[in-house]
TIVO-2410 file (N, C-alpha, C; in nm, 3 decimals):
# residues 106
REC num residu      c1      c2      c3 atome chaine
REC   1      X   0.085  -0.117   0.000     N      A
REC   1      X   0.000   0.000   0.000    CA      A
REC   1      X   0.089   0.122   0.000     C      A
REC   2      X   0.061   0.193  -0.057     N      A
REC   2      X   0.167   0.317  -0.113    CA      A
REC   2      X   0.120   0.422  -0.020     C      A
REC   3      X   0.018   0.436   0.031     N      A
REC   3      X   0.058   0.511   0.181    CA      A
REC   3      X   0.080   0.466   0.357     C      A
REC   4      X   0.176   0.385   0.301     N      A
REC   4      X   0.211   0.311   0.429    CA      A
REC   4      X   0.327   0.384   0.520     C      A
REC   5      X   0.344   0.410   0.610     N      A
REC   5      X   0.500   0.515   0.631    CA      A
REC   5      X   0.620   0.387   0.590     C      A
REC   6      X   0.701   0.420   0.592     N      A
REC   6      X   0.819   0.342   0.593    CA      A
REC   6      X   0.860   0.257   0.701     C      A
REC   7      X   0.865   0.137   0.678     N      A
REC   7      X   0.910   0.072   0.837    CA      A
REC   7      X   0.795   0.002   0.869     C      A
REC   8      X   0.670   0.002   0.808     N      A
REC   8      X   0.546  -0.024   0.840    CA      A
REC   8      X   0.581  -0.192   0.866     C      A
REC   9      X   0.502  -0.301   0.957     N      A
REC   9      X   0.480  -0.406   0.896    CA      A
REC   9      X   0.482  -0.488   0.807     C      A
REC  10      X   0.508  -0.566   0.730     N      A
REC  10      X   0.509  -0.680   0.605    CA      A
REC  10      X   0.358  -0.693   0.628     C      A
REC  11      X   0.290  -0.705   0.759     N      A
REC  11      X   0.187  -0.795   0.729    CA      A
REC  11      X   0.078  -0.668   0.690     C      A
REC  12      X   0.100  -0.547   0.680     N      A
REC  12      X   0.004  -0.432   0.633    CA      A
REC  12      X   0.010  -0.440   0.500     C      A
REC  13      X   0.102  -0.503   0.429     N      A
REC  13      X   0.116  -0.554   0.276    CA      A
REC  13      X   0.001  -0.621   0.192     C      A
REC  14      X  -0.002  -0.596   0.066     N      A
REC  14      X  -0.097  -0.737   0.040    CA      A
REC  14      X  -0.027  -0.824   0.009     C      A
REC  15      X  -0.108  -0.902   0.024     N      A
REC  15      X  -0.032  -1.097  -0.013    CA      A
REC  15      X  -0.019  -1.072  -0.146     C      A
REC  16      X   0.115  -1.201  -0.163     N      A
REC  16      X   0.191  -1.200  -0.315    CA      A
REC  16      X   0.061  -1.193  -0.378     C      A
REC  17      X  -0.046  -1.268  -0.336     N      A
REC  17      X  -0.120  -1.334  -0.444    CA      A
REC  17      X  -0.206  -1.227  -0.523     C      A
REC  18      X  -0.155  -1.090  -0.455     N      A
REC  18      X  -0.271  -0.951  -0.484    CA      A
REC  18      X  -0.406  -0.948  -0.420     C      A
REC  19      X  -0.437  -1.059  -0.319     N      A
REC  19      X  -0.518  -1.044  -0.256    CA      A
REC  19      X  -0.542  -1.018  -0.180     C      A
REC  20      X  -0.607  -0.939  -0.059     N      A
REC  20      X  -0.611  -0.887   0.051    CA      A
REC  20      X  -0.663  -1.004   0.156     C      A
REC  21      X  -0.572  -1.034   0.273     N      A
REC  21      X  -0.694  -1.115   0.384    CA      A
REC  21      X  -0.755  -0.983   0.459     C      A
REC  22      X  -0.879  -1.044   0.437     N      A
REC  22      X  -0.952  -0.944   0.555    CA      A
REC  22      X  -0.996  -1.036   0.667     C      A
REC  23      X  -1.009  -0.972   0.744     N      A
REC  23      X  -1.049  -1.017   0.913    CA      A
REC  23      X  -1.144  -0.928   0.946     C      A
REC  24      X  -1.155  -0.971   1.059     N      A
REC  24      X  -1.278  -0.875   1.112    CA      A
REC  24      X  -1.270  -0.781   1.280     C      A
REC  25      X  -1.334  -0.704   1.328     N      A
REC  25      X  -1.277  -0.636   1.466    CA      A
REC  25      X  -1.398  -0.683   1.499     C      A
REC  26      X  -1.448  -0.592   1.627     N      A
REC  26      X  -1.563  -0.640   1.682    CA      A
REC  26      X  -1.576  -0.555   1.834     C      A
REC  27      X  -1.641  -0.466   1.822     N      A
REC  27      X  -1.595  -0.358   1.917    CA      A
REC  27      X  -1.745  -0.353   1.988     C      A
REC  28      X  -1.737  -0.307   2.142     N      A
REC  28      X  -1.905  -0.239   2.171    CA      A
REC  28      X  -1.862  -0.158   2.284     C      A
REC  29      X  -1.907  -0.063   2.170     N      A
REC  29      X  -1.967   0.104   2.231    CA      A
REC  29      X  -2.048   0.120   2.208     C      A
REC  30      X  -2.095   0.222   2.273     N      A
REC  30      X  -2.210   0.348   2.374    CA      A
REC  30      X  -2.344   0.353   2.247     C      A
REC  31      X  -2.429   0.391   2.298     N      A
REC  31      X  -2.537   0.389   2.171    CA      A
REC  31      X  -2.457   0.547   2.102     C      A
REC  32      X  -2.441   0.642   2.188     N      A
REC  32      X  -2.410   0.773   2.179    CA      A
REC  32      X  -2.296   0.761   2.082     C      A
REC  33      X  -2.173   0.726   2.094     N      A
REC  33      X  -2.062   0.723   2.004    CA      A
REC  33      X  -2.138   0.642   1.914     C      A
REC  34      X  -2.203   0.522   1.896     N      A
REC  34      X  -2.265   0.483   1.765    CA      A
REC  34      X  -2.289   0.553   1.708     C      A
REC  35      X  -2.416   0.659   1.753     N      A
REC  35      X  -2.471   0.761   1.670    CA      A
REC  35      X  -2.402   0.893   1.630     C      A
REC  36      X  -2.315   0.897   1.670     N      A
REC  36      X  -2.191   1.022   1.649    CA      A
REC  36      X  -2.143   0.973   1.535     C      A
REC  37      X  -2.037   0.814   1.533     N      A
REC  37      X  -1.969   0.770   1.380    CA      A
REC  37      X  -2.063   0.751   1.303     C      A
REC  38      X  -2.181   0.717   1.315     N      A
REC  38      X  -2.328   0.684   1.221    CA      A
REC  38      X  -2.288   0.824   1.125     C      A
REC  39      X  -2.359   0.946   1.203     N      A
REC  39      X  -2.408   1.083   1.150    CA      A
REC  39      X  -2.305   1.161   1.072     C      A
REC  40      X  -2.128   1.105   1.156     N      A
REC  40      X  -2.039   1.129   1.075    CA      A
REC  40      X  -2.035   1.086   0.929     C      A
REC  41      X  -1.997   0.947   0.958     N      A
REC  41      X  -2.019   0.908   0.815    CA      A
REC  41      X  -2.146   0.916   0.794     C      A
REC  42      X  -2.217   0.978   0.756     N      A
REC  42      X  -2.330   0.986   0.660    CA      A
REC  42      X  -2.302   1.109   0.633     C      A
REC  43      X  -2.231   1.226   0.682     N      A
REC  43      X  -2.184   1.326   0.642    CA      A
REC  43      X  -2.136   1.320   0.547     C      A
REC  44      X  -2.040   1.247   0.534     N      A
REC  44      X  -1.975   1.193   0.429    CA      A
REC  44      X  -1.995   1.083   0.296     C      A
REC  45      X  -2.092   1.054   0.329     N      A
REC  45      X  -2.144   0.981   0.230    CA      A
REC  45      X  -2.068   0.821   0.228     C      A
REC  46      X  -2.044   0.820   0.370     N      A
REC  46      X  -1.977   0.648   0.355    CA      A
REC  46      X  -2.053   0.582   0.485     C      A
REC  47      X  -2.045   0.438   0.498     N      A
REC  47      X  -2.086   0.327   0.589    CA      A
REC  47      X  -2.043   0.371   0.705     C      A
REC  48      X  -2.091   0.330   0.779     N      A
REC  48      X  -2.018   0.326   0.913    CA      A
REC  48      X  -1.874   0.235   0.926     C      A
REC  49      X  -1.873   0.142   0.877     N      A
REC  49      X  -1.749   0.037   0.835    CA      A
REC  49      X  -1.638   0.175   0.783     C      A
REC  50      X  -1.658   0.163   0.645     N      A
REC  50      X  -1.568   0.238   0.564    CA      A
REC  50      X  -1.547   0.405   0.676     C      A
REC  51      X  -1.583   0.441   0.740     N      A
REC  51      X  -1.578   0.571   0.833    CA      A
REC  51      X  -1.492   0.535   0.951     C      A
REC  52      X  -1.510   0.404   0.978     N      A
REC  52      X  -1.444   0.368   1.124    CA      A
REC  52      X  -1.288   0.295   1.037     C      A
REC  53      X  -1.277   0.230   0.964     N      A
REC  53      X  -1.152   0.175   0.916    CA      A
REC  53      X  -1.082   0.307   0.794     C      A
REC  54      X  -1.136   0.405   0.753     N      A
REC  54      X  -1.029   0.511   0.734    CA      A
REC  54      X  -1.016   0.611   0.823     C      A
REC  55      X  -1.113   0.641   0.937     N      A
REC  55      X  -1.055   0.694   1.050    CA      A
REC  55      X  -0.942   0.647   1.133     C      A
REC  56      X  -0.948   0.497   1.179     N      A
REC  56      X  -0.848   0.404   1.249    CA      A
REC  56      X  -0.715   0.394   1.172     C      A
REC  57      X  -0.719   0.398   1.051     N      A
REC  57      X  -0.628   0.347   1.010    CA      A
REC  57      X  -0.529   0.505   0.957     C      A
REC  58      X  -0.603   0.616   0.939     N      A
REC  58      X  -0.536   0.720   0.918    CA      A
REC  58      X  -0.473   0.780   1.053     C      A
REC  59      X  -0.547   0.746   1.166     N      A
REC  59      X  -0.469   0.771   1.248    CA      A
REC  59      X  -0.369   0.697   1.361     C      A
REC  60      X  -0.380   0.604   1.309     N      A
REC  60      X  -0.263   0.487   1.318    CA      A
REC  60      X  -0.141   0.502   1.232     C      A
REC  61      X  -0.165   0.598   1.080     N      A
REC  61      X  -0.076   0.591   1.003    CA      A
REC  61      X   0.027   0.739   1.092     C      A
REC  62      X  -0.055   0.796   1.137     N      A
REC  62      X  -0.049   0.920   1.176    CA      A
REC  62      X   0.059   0.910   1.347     C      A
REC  63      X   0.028   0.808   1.392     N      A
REC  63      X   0.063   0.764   1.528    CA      A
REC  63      X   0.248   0.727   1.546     C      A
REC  64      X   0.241   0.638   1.409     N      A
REC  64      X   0.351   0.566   1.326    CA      A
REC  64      X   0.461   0.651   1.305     C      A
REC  65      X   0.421   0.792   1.215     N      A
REC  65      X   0.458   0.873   1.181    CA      A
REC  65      X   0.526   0.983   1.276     C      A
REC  66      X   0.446   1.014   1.363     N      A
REC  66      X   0.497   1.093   1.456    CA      A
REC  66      X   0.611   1.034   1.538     C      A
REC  67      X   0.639   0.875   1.543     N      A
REC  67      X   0.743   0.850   1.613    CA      A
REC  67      X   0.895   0.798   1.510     C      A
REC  68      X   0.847   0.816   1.365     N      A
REC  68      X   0.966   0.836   1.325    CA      A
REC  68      X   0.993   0.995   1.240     C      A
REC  69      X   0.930   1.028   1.220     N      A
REC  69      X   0.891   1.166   1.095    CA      A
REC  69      X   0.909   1.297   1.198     C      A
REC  70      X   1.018   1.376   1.149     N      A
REC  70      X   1.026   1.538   1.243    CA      A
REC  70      X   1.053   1.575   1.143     C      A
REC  71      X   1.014   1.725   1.163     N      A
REC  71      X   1.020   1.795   1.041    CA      A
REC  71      X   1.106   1.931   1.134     C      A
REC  72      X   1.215   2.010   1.052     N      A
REC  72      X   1.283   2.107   1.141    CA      A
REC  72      X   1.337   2.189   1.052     C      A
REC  73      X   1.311   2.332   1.095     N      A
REC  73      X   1.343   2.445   0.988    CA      A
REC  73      X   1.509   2.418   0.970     C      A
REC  74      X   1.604   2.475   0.867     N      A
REC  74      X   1.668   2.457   0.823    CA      A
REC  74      X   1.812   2.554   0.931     C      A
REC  75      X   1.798   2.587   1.034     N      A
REC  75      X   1.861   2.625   1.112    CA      A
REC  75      X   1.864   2.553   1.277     C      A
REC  76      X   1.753   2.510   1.252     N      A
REC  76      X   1.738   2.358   1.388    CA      A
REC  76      X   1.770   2.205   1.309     C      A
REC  77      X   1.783   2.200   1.200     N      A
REC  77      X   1.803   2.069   1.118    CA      A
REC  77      X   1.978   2.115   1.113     C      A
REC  78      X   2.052   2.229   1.084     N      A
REC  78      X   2.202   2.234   1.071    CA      A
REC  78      X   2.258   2.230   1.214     C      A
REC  79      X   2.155   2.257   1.347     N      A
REC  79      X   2.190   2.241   1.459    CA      A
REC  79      X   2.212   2.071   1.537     C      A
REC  80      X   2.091   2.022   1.470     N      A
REC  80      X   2.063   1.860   1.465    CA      A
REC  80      X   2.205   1.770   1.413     C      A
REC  81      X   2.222   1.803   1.244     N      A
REC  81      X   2.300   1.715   1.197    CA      A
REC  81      X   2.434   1.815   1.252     C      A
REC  82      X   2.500   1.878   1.341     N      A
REC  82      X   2.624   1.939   1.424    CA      A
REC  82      X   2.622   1.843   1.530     C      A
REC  83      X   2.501   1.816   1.568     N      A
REC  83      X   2.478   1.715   1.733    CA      A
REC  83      X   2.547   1.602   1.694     C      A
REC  84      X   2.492   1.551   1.564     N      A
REC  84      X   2.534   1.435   1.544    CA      A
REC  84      X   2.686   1.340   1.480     C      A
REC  85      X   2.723   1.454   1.419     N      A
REC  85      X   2.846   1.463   1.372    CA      A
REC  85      X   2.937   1.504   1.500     C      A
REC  86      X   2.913   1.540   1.566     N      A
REC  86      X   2.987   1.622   1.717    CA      A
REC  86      X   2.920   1.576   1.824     C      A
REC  87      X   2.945   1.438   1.853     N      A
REC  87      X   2.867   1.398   2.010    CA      A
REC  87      X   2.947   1.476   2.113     C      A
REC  88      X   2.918   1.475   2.249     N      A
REC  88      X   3.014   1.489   2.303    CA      A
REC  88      X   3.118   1.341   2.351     C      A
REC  89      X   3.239   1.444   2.448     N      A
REC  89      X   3.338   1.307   2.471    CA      A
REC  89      X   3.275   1.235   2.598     C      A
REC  90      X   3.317   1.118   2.610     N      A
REC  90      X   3.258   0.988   2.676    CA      A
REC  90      X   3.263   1.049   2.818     C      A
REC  91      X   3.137   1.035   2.892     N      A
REC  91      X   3.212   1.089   3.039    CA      A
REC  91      X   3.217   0.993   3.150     C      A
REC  92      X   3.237   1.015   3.274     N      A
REC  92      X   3.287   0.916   3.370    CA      A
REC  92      X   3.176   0.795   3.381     C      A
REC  93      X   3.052   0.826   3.355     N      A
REC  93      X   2.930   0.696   3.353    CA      A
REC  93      X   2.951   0.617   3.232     C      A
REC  94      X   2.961   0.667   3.133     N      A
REC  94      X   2.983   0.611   3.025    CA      A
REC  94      X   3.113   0.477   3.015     C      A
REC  95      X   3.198   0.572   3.079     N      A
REC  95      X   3.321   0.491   3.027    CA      A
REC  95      X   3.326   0.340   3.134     C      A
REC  96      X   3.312   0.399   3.260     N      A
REC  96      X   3.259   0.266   3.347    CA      A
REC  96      X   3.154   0.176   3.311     C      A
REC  97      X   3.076   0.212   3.200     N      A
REC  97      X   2.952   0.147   3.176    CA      A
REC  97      X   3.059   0.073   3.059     C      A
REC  98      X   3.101   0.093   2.993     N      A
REC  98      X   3.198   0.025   2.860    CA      A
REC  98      X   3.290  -0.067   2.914     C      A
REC  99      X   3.339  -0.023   3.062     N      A
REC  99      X   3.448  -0.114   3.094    CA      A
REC  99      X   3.340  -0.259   3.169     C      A
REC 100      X   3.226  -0.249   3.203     N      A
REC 100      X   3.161  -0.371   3.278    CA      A
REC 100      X   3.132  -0.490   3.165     C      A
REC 101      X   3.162  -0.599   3.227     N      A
REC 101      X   3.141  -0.737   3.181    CA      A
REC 101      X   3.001  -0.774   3.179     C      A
REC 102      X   2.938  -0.790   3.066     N      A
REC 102      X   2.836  -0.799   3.024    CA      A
REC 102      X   2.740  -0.898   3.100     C      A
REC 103      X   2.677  -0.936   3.106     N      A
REC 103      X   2.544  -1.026   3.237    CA      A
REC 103      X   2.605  -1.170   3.152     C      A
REC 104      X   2.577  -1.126   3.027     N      A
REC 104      X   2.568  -1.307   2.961    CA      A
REC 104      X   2.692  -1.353   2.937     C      A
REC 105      X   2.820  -1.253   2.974     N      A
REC 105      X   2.955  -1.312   2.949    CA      A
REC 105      X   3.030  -1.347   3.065     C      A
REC 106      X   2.935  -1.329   3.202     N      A
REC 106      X   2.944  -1.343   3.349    CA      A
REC 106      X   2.935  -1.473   3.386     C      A
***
């Protein structure tokens, strides 16, 4: 699926075969939120199905995104890639943490 973020799952893929498995959810809520996604989608001119699985799934894509995707003006992005090119030097926790013998080599 070509709007998938990067990194997504294999199994958000379709199968070699070009076919989609579908499954099913199975949720129970409130009469009130029923009638809220109902009136929504009918706003829109879609099912309640099709309203609840491109809502869920856009903001799942959205969820995904925010934990790999930053966006940074071009004076906080030359400050970023300086951080990274220029760590600082190792300090006294660090270096004791490098010199300890690992749990599984104990």
């Amino acid at each position: 699926m070509a709007d998938l973020p990067a990194g997504a799952p294999a199994s958000a893929e379709p199968s070699s075969s070009g076919a989609e498995v579908k499954g099913s959810i199975n949720l129970r809520i409130e009469a009130q939120t029923r009638q809220l996604i109902d009136d929504a989608a009918a706003v829109l001119g879609k099912t309640r199905t099709e309203f609840m699985i491109e809502s869920a799934r856009t903001l799942a894509i959205d969820v995904l995104l925010d934990q790999r995707l930053f966006v940074l003006d071009s004076a906080r992005y030359d400050a970023f890639v300086h951080a990274l090119d220029n760590p600082p030097a190792p300090g006294p926790k660090l270096r004791a943490l490098l010199r300890r013998v690992p749990a599984w080599k104990a």
